[in-house]
Gaussian input, Z-matrix of N, CA and C with variables (Angstrom, degrees):
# hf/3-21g

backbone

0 1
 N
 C     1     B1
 C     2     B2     1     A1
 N     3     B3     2     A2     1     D1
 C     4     B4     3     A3     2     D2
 C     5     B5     4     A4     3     D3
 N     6     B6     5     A5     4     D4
 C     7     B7     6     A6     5     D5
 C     8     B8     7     A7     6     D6
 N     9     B9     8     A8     7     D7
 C    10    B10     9     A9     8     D8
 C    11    B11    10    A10     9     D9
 N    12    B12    11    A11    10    D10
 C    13    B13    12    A12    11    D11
 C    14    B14    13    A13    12    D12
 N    15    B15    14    A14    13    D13
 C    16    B16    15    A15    14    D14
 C    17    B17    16    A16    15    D15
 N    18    B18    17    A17    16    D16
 C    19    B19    18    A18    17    D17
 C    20    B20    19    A19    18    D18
 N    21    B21    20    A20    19    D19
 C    22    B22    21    A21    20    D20
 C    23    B23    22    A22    21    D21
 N    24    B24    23    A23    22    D22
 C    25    B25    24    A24    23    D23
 C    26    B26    25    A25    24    D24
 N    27    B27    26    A26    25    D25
 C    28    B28    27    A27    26    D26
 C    29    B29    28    A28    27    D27
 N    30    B30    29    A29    28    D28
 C    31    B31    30    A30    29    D29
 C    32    B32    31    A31    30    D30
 N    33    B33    32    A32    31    D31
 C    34    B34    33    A33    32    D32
 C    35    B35    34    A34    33    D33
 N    36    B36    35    A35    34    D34
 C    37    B37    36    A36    35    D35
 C    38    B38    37    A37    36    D36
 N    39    B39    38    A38    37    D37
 C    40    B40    39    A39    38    D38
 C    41    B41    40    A40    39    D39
 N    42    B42    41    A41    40    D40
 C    43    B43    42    A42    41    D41
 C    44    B44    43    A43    42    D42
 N    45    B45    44    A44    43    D43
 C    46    B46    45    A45    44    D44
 C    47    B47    46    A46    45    D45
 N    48    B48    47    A47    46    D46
 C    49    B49    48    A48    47    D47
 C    50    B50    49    A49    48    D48
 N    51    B51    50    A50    49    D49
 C    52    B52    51    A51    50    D50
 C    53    B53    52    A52    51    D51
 N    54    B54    53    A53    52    D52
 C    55    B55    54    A54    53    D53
 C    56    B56    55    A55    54    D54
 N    57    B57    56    A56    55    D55
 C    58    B58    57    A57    56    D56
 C    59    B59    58    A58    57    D57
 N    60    B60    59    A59    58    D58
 C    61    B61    60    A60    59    D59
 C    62    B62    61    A61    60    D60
 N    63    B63    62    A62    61    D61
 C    64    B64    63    A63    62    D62
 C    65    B65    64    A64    63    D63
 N    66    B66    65    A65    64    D64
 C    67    B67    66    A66    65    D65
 C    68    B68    67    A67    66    D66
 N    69    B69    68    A68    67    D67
 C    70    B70    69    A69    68    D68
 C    71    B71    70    A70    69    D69
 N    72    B72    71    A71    70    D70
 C    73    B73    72    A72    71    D71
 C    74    B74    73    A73    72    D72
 N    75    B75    74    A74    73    D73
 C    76    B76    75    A75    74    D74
 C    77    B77    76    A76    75    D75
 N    78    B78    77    A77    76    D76
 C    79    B79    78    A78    77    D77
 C    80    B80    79    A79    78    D78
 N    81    B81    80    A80    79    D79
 C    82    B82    81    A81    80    D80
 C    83    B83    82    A82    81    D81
 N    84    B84    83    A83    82    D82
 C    85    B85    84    A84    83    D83
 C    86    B86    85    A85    84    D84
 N    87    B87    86    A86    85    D85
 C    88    B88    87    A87    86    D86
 C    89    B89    88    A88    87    D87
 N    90    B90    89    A89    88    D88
 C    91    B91    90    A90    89    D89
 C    92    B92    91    A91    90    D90
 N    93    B93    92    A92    91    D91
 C    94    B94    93    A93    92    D92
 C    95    B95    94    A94    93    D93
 N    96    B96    95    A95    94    D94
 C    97    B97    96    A96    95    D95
 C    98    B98    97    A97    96    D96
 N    99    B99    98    A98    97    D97
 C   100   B100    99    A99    98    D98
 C   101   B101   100   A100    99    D99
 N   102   B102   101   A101   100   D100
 C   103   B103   102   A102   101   D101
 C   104   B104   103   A103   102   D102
 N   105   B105   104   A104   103   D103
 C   106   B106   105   A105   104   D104
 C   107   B107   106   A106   105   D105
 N   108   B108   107   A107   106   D106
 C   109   B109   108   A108   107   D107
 C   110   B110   109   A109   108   D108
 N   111   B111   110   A110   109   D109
 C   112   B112   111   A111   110   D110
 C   113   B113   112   A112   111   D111
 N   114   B114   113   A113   112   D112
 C   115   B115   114   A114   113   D113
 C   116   B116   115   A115   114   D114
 N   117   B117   116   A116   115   D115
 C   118   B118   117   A117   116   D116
 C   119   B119   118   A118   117   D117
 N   120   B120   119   A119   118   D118
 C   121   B121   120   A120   119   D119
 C   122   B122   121   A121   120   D120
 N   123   B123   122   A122   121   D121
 C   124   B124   123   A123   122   D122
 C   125   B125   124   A124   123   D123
 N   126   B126   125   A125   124   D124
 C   127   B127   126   A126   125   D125
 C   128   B128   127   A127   126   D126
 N   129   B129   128   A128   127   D127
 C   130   B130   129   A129   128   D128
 C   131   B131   130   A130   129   D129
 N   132   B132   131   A131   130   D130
 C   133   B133   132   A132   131   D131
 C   134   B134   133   A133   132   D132
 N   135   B135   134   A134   133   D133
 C   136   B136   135   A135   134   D134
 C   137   B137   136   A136   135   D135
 N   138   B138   137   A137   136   D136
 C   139   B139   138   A138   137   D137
 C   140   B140   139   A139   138   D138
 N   141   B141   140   A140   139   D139
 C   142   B142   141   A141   140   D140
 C   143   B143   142   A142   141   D141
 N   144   B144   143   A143   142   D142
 C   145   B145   144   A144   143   D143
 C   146   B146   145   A145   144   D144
 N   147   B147   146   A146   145   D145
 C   148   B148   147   A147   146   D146
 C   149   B149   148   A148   147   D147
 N   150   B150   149   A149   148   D148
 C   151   B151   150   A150   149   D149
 C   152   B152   151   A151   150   D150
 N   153   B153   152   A152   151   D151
 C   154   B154   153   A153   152   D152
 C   155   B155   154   A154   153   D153
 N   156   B156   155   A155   154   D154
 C   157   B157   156   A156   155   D155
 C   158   B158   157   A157   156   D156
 N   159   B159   158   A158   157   D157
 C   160   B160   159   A159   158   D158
 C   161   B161   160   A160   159   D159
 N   162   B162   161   A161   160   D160
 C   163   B163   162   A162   161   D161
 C   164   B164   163   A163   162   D162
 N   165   B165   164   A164   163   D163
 C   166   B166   165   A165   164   D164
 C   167   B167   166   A166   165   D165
 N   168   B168   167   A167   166   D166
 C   169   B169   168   A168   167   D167
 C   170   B170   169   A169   168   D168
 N   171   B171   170   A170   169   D169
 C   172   B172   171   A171   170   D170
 C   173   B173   172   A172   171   D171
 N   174   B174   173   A173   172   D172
 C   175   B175   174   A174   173   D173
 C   176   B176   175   A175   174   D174
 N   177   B177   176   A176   175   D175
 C   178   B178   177   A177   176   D176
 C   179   B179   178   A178   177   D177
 N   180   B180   179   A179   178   D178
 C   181   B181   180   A180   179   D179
 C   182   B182   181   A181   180   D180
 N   183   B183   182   A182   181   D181
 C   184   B184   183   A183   182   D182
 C   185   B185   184   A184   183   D183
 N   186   B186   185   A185   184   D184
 C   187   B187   186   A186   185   D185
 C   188   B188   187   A187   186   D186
 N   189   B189   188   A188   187   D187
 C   190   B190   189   A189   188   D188
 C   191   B191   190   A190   189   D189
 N   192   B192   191   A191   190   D190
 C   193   B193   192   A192   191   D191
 C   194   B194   193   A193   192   D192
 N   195   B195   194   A194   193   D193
 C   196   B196   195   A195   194   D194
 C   197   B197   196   A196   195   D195
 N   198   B198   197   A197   196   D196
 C   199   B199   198   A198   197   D197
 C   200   B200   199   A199   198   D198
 N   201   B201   200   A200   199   D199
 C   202   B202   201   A201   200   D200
 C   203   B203   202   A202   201   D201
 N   204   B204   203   A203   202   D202
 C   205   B205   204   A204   203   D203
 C   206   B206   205   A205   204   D204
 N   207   B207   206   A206   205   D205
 C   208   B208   207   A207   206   D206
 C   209   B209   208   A208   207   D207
 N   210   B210   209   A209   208   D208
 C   211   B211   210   A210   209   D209
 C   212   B212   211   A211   210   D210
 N   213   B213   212   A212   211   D211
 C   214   B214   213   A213   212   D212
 C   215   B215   214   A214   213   D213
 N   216   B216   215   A215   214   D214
 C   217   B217   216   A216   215   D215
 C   218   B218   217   A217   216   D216
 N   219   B219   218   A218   217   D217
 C   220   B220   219   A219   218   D218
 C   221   B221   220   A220   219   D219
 N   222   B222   221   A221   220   D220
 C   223   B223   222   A222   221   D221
 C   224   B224   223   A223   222   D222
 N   225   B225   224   A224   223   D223
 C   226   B226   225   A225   224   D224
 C   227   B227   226   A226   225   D225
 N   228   B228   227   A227   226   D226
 C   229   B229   228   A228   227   D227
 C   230   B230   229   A229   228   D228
 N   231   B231   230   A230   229   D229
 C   232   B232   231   A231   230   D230
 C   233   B233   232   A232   231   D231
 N   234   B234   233   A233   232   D232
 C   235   B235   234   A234   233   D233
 C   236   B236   235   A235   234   D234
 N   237   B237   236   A236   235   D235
 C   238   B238   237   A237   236   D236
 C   239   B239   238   A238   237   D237
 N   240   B240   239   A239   238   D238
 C   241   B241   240   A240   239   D239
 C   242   B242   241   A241   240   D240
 N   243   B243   242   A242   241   D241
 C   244   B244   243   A243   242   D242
 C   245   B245   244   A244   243   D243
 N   246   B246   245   A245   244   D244
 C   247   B247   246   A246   245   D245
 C   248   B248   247   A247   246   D246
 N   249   B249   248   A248   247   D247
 C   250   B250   249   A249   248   D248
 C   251   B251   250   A250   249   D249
 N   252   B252   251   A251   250   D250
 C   253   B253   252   A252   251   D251
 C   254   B254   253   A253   252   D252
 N   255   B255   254   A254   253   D253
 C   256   B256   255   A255   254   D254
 C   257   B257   256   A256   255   D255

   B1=1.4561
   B2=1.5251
   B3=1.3416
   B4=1.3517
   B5=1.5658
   B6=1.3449
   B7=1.3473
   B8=1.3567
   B9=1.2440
   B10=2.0647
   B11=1.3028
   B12=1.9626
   B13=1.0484
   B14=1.2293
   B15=1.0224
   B16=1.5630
   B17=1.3875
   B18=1.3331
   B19=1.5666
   B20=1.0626
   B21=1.7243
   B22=1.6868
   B23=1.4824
   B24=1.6075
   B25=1.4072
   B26=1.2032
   B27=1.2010
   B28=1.6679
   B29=1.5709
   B30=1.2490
   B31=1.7065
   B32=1.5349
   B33=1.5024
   B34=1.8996
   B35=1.6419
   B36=1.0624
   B37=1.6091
   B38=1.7825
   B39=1.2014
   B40=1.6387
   B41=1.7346
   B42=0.9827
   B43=1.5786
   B44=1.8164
   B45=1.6345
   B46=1.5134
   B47=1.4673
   B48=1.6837
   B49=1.0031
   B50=2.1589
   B51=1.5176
   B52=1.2361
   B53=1.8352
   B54=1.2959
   B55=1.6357
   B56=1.8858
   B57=1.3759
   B58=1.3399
   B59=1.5318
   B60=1.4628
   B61=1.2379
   B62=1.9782
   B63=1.4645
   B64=1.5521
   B65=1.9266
   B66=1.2369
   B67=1.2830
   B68=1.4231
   B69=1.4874
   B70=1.4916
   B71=1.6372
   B72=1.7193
   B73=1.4866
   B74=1.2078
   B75=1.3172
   B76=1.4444
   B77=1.2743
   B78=1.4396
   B79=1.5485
   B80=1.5292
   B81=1.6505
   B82=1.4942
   B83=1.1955
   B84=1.5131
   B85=1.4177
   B86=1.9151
   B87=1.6340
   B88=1.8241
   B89=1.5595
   B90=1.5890
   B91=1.6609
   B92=1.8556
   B93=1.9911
   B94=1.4698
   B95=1.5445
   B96=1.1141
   B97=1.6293
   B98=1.8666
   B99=1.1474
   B100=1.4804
   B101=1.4500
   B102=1.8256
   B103=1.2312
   B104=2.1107
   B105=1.3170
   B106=1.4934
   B107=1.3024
   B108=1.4152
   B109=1.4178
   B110=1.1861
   B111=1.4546
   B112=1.4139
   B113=1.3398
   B114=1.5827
   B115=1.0232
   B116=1.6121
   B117=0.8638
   B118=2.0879
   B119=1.2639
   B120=1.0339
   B121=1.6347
   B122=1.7092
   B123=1.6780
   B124=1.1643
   B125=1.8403
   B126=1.5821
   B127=0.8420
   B128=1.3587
   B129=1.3466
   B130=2.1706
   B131=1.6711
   B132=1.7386
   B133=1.7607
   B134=1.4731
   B135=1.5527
   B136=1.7311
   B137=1.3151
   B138=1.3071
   B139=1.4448
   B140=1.9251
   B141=1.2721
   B142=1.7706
   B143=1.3412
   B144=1.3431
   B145=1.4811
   B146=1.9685
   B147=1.3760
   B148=1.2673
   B149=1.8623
   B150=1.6624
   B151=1.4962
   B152=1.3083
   B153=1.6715
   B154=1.2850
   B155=1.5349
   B156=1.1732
   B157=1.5980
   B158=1.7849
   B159=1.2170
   B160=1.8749
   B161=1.7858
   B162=1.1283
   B163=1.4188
   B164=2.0535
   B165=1.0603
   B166=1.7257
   B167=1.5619
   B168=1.0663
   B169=1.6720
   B170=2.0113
   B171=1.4453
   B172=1.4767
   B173=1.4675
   B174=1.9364
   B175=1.6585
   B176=1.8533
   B177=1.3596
   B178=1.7164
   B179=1.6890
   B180=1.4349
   B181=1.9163
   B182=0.9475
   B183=1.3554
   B184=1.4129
   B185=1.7059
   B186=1.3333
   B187=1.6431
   B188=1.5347
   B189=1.2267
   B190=1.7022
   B191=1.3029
   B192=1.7127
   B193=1.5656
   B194=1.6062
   B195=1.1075
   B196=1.7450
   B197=1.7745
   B198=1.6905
   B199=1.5422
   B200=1.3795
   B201=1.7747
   B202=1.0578
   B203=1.5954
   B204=1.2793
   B205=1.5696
   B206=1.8725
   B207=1.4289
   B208=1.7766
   B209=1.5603
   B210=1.5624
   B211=1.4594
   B212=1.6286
   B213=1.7802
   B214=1.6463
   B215=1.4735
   B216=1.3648
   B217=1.4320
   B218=1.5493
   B219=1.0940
   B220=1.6395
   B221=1.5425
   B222=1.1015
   B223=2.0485
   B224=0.9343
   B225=2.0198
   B226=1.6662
   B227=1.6963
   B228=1.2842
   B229=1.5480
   B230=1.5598
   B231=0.8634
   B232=1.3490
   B233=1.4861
   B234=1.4403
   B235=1.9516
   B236=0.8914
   B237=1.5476
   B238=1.6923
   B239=1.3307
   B240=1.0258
   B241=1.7494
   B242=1.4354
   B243=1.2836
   B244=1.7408
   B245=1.4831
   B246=1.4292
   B247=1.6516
   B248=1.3067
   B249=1.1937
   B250=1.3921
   B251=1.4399
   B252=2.0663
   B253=1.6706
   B254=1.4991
   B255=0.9976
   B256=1.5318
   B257=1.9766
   A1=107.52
   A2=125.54
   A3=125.15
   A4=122.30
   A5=99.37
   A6=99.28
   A7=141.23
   A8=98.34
   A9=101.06
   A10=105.85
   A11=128.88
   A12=124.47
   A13=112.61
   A14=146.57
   A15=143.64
   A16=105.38
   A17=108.53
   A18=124.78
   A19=92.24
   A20=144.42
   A21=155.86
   A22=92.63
   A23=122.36
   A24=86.89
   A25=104.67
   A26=117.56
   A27=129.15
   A28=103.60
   A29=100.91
   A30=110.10
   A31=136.61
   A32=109.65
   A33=106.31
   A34=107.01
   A35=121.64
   A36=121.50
   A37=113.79
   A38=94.18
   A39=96.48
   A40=105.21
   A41=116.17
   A42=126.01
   A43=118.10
   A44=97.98
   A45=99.86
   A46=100.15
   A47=114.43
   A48=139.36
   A49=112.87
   A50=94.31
   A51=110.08
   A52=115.26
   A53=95.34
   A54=101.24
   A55=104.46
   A56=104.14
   A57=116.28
   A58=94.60
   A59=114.52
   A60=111.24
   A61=119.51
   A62=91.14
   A63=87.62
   A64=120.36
   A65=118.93
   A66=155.50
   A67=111.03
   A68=92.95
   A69=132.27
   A70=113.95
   A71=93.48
   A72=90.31
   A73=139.55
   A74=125.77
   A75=136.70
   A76=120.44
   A77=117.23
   A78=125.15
   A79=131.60
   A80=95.52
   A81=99.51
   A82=130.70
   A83=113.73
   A84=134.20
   A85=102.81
   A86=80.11
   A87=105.33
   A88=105.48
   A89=121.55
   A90=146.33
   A91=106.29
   A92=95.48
   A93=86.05
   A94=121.54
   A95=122.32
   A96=113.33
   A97=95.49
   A98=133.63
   A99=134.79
   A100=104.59
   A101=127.97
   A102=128.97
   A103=106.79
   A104=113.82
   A105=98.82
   A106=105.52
   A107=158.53
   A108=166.84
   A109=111.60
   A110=138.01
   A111=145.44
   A112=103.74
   A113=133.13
   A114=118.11
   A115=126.78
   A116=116.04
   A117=95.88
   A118=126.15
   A119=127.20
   A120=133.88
   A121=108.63
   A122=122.43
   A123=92.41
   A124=122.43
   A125=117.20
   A126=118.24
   A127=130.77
   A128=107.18
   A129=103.50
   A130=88.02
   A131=162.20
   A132=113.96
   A133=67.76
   A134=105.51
   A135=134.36
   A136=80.74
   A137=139.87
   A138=119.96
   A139=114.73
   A140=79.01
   A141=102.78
   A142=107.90
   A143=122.24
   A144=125.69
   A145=100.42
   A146=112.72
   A147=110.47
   A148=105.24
   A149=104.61
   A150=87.29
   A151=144.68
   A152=109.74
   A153=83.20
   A154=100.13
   A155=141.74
   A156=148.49
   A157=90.17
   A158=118.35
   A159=127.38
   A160=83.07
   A161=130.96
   A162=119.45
   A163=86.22
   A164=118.00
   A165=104.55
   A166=101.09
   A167=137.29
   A168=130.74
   A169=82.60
   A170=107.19
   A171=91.73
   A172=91.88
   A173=108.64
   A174=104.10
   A175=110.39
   A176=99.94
   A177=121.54
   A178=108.60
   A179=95.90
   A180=103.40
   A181=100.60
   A182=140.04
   A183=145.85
   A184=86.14
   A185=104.36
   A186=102.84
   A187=134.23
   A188=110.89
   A189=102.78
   A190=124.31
   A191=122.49
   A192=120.83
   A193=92.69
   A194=137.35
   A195=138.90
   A196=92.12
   A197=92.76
   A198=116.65
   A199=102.64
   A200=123.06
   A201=111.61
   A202=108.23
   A203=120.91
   A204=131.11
   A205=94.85
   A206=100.75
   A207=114.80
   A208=118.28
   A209=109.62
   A210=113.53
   A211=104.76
   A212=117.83
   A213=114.69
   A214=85.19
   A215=151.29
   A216=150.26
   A217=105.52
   A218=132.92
   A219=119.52
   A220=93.71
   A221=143.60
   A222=138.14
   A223=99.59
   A224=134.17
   A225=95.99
   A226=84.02
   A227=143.11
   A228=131.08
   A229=121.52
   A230=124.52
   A231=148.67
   A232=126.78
   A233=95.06
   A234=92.05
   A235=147.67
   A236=90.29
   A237=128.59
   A238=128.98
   A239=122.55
   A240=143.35
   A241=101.31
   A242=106.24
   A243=111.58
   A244=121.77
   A245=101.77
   A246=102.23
   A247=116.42
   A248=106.19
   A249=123.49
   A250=133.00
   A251=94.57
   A252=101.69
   A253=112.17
   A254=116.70
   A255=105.58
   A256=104.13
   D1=121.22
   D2=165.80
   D3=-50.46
   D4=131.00
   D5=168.16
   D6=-49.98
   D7=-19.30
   D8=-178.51
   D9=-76.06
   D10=-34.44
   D11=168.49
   D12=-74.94
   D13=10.72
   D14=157.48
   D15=-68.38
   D16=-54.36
   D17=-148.16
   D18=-79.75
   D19=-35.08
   D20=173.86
   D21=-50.82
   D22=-56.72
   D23=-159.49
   D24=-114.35
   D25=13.33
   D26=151.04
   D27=-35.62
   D28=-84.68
   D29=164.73
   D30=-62.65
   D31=-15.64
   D32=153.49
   D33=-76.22
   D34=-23.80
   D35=164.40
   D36=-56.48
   D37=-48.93
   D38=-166.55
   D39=-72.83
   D40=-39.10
   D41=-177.32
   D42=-76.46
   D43=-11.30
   D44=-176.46
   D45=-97.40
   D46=-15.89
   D47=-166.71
   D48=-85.13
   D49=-43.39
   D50=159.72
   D51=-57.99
   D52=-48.55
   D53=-171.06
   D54=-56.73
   D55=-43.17
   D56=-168.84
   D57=-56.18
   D58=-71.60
   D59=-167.29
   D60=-49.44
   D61=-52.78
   D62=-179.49
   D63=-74.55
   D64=24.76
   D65=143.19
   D66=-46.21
   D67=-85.62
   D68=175.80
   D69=-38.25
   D70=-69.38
   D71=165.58
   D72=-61.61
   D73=-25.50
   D74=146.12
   D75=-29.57
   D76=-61.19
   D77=-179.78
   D78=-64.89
   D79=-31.81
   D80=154.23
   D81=-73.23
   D82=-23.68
   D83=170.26
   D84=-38.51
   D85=-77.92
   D86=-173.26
   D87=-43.49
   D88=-63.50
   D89=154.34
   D90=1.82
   D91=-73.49
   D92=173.10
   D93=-88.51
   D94=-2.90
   D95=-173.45
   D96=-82.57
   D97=-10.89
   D98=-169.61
   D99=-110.36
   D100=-32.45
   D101=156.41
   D102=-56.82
   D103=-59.67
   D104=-167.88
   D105=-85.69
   D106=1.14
   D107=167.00
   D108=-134.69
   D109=81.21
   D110=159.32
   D111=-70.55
   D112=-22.71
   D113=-170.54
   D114=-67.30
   D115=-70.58
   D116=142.20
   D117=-7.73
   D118=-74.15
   D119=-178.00
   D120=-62.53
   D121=-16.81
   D122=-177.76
   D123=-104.98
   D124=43.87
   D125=145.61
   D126=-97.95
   D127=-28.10
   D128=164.85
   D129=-79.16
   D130=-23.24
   D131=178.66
   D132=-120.95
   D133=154.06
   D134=165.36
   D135=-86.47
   D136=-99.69
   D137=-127.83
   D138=-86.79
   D139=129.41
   D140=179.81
   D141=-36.67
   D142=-49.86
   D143=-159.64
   D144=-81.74
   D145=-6.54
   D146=-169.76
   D147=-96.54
   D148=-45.59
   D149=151.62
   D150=-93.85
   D151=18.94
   D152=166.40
   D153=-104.88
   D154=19.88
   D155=167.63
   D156=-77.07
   D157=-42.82
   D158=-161.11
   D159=-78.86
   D160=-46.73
   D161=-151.97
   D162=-84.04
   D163=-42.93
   D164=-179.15
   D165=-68.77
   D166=-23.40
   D167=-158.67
   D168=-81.91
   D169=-36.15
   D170=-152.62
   D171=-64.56
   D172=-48.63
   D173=-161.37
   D174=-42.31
   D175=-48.92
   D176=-174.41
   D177=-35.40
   D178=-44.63
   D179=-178.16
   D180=-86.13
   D181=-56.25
   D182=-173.22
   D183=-37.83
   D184=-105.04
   D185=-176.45
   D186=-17.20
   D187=-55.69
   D188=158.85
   D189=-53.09
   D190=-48.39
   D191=-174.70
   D192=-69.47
   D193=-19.78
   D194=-172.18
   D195=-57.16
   D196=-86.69
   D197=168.98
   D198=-16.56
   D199=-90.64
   D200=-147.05
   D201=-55.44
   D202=-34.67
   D203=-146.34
   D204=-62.88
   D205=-40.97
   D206=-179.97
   D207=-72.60
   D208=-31.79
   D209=170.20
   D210=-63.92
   D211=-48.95
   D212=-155.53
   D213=-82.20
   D214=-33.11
   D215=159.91
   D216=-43.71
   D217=-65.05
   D218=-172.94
   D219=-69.87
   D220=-45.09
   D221=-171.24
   D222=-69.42
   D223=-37.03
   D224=-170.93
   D225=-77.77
   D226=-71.95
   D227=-162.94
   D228=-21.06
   D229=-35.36
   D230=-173.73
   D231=-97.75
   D232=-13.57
   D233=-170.96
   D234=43.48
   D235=28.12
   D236=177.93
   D237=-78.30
   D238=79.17
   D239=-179.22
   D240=-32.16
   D241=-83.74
   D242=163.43
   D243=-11.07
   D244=-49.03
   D245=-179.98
   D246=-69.19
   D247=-63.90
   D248=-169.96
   D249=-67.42
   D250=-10.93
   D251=147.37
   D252=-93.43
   D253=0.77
   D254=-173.67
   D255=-76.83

C-alpha cells in the first residue's frame, strides 16, 4: 500500500476524530447549561424530572463522545491500535 494513502487516512481518521470529540464537547456544553438553567428548557419538556434525567443523559454522552473522540485523536497520531479500538 502506498504511503500517501496511509497518510490520507491517517488524517481523515484524526479529523473524524476531532468532529467526534467536539460533538461531545458540545453536548456537555448543552448537558450543563439545561442542568444549572432548566428554566428555558422547561417550556419544550413539562415534566421537571424528565429534563433533568435529559440534562444527565446529555452530560453522560457528551463525556463518552469527548473521551472517545480524544482516544481515536491520540491512535490515529500515533498508530495506535490500542487506541483506536478502545
Amino acid at each position: 500500500v502506498p504511503m500517501g494513502i496511509l497518510s490520507c487516512v491517517k488524517y481523515l481518521m484524526f479529523i473524524f476524530n476531532v468532529l467526534v470529540f467536539a460533538g461531545g464537547t458540545c453536548l456537555v456544553g448543552v448537558g450543563v447549561w439545561v442542568a444549572v438553567d432548566p428554566a428555558g428548557f422547561q417550556d419544550i419538556v413539562a415534566a421537571k424530572v424528565v429534563l433533568s434525567a435529559g440534562a444527565y443523559l446529555l452530560l453522560a454522552v457528551g463525556i463518552a463522545l469527548a473521551l472517545l473522540g480524544f482516544l481515536g485523536c491520540c491512535g490515529a497520531l500515533r498508530r495506535s491500535r490500542a487506541l483506536l479500538l478502545a
